[in-house]
N, C-alpha and C positions, 0 to 999 in steps of 0.2 A: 469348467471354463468360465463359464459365469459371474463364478464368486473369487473368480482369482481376477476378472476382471474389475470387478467391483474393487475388491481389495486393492488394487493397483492405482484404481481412480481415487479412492480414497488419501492411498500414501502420497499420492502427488498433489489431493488440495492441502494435504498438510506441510507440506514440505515447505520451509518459508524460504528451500532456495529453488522457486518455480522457477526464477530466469535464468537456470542452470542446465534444466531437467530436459531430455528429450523424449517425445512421443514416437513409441510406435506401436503401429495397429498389425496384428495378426491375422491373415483371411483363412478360410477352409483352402485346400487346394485349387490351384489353378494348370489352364491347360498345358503350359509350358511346363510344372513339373512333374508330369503321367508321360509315358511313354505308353503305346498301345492306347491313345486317348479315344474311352468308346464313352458318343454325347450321349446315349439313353440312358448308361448309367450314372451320368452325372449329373443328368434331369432326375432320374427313381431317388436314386442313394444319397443327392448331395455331393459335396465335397470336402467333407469331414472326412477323415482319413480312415478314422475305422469303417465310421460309414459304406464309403467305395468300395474300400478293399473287401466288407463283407457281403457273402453272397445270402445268409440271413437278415439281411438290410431294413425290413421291414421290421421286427421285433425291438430291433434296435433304436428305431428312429421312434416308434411308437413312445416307448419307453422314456425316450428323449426330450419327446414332447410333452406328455402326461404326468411323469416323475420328475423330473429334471429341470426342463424350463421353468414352469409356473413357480412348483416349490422354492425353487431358489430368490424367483421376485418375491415370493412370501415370506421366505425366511429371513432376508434381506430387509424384510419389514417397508416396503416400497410403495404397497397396497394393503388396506387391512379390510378391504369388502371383497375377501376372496369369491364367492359364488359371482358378485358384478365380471370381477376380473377375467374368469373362467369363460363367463360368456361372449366378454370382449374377445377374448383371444379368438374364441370360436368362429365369432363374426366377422374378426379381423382376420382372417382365412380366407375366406369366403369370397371377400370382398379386393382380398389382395393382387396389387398390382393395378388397379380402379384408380380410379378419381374416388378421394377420400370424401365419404357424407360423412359429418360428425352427427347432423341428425340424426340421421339412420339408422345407425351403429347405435348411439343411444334410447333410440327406440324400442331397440331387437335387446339391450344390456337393461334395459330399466335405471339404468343415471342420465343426467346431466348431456349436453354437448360437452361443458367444460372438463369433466371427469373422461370424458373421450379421450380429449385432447389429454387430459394429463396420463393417459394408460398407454397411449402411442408415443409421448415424451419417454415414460416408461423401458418404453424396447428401446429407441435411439439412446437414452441416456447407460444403459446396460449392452450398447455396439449388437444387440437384436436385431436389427433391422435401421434403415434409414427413408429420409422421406427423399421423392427426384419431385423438384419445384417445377412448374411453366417458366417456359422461356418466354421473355418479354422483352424486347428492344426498346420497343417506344409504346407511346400508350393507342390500344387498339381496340375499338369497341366488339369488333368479333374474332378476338383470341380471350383462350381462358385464359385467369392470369391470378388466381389465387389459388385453386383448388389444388392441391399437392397429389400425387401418387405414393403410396408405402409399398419396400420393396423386403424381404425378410433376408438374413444374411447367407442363408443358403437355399437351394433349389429341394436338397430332397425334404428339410423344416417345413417348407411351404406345400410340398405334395402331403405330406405326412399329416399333416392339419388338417387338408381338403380331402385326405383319403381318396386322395385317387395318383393311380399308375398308367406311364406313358408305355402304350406297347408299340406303338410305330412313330416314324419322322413324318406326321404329318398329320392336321387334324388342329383343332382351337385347342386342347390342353398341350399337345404340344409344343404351338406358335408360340401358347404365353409362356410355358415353363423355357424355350429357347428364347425369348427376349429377356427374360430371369437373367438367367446362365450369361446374358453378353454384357447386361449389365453389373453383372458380381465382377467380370473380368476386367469391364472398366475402370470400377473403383478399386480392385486391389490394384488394376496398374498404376490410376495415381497416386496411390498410397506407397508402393511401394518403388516406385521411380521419382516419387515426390515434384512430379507437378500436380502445380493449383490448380486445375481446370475445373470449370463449373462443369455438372451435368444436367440437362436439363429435358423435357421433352416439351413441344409443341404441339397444340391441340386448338382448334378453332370453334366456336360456336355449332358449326354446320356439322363438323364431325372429321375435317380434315385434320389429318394428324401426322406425325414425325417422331419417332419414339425416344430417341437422343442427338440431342442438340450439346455439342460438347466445345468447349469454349466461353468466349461471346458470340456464337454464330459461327464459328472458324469450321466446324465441321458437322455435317448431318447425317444421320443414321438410323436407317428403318430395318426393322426387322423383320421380313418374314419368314415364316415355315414351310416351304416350298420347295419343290425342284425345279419350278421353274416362273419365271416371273414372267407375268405376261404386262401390255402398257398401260390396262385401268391401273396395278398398282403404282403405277410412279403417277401417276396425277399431283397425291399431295406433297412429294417429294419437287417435283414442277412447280407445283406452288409455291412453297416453301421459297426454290430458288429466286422465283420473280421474284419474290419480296423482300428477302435478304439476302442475296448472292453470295453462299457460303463456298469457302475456298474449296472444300471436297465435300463431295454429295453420294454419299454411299449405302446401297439396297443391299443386304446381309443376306444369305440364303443358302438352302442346299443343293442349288447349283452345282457342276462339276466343273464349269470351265468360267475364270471371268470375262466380263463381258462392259462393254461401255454402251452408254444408248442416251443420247441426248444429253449428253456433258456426266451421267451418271454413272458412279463405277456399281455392275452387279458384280459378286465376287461370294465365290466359298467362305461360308465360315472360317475355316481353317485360315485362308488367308487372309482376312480380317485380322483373327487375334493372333498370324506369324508379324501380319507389320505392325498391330496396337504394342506388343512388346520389345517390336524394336525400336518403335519411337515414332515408325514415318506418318502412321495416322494421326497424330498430334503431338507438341515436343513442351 
């Protein structure tokens, strides 16, 4: 997958009829095309297709990860400090889904900040993974507004790394591999419905946060892992509002029934990403 990516990116900087050429980007499976869609295993397995479909999943992804990815940026010749690289990836595991430290990370890799940066250039430049920036309207001395998040292009890649398995809908590795999973859904939808929308997430100094911000502020989106959402969670969601008055303000969760509460839609997963693909949560 990898190296036909590459290859591809390659034919097209060669091609001297770029302003001919059209782009498009391929994702793992999304929920619209599974029937019998069960979220654990597209949190465990991913959304690679063998991946899902198989019930040896682990062996697989292992493999995927350790044989497959790294090699192919090596063979590619993309990095030539393989043992640096190896430990990046490692860390960059670890850490994924954060606010990105390049010190850190270069700390725990023994290079550079700059060699960070260029190893997480790396995956986005190979469609491995991408970064979700801070939303910034105006200039705000307690919002963060440089520090980036890396998100990896699939859920079960990102478990597989951290070696670890989501056995129930509820608990911190599950919240974050289920904000994973909303945010893969997001981006293939704009990729493949081909609107621009920015996606972004909001995060304050204090620790107030909003996990996507999609638009210029048109819409917001928090994700939790829960069946049931009580009102400390909407606090930053509340905030959020005073400050920008986004047109929809939406709490994600595994809720069974939606609900409104203070101009805020809470609403099932599922029907989240029934109206993200038809368009009504943003056009």
């Amino acid at each position: 997958m990898l190296r036909e990516r590459l290859l591809a990116q390659k034919d097209q900087a060669a091609n001297p009829l770029g302003g001919r050429a059209w782009r498009f980007e391929f994702f793992p499976l999304v929920f619209r095309e599974i029937d019998n869609f069960n979220l654990l295993n597209a949190l465990n397995r991913g959304l690679i297709p063998s991946h899902y479909q198989q019930s040896g999943y682990r062996r697989s992804l292992k493999g995927y990860v350790q044989d497959y990815l790294k090699e192919e940026v090596f063979n590619e010749g993309l990095t030539r400090n393989v043992p640096a690289f190896s430990r990046f990836f490692e860390a960059m595991g670890y850490s994924h889904g954060q606010l990105v430290n390049y010190a850190n990370i270069a700390r725990e890799c023994g290079v550079s900040a700059k060699t960070v940066k260029e190893y997480y250039q790396i995956l986005v430049d190979t469609l491995l993974g991408t970064f979700v920036l801070p939303f910034k309207r105006r200039q705000e001395r307690q919002v963060i507004s440089k520090a980036p998040k890396f998100q990896l292009f699939d859920t079960g890649i990102a478990g597989a790394i951290c070696k670890q398995n989501i056995a129930e809908e509820k608990g911190e590795l599950f919240g974050n591999a289920f904000e994973h999973f909303i945010l893969l859904e997001m981006l293939a939808h704009r990729s493949y419905h081909e609107i621009d929308y920015d996606i972004n997430f909001w995060r304050t100094k204090s620790g107030l946060e909003v996990d996507f911000i999609l638009g210029n502020g048109e819409v917001a989106v928090e994700v939790k892992g829960t069946d049931r959402v009580d009102r400390r969670v909407l606090r930053h969601m509340k905030t959020f509002r005073a400050n920008y008055a986004p047109a929809k303000s939406i709490v994600v969760c595994n809720e069974r029934e939606e609900r409104v509460h203070s101009g805020i839609r809470i609403m099932p997963w599922r029907v989240l990403l029934q109206e993200l693909w038809d368009n009504t949560i943003i056009r």
